[in-house]
N, C-alpha and C positions, 0 to 999 in steps of 0.2 A: 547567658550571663554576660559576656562578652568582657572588656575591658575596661568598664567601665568602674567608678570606686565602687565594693561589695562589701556590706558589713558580713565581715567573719566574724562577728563575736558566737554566734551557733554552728556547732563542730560542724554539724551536715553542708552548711552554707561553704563552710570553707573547704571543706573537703572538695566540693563542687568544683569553689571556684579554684583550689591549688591544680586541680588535675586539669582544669582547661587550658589553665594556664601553660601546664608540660608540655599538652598536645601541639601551642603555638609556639612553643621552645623551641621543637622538632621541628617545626616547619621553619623553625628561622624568623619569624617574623617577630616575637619578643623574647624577652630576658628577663624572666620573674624569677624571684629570689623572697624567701620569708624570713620577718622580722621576727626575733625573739628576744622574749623580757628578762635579761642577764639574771634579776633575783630571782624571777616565779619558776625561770627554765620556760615557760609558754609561749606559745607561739601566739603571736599577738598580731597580726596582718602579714598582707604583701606588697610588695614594692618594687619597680621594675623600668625595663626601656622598652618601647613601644613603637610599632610603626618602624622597625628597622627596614633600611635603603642602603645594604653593604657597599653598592656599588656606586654611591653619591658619599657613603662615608656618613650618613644622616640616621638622627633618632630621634622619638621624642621621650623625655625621664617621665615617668609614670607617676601618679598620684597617688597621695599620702593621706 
């Protein structure tokens, strides 16, 4: 699935994509965080920094 934009709008898609995302959390290499719809309470996509370089100080903001 990679990092690429993923429609979440089907639970299994997103489940997919929220847990790969954890896994490159762990490794440090991004920062993915989910958007949720204030009224519905739903979890509506994810959103994040990518390609982190702690040691340049460098990242790039993830796709919406």
């Amino acid at each position: 699935m990679g990092v690429l934009p993923v429609n979440c709008s089907v639970a299994t898609t997103f489940t997919k994509a929220y847990n790969e995302a954890l896994k490159e959390r762990e490794k440090g290499e991004h920062y993915t965080f989910v958007i949720v719809n204030k009224i519905t309470n739903k979890l509506i996509g994810l959103q994040g920094f990518f390609d982190i370089h702690s040691k340049d100080r460098k990242l790039e903001i993830g796709w919406t």
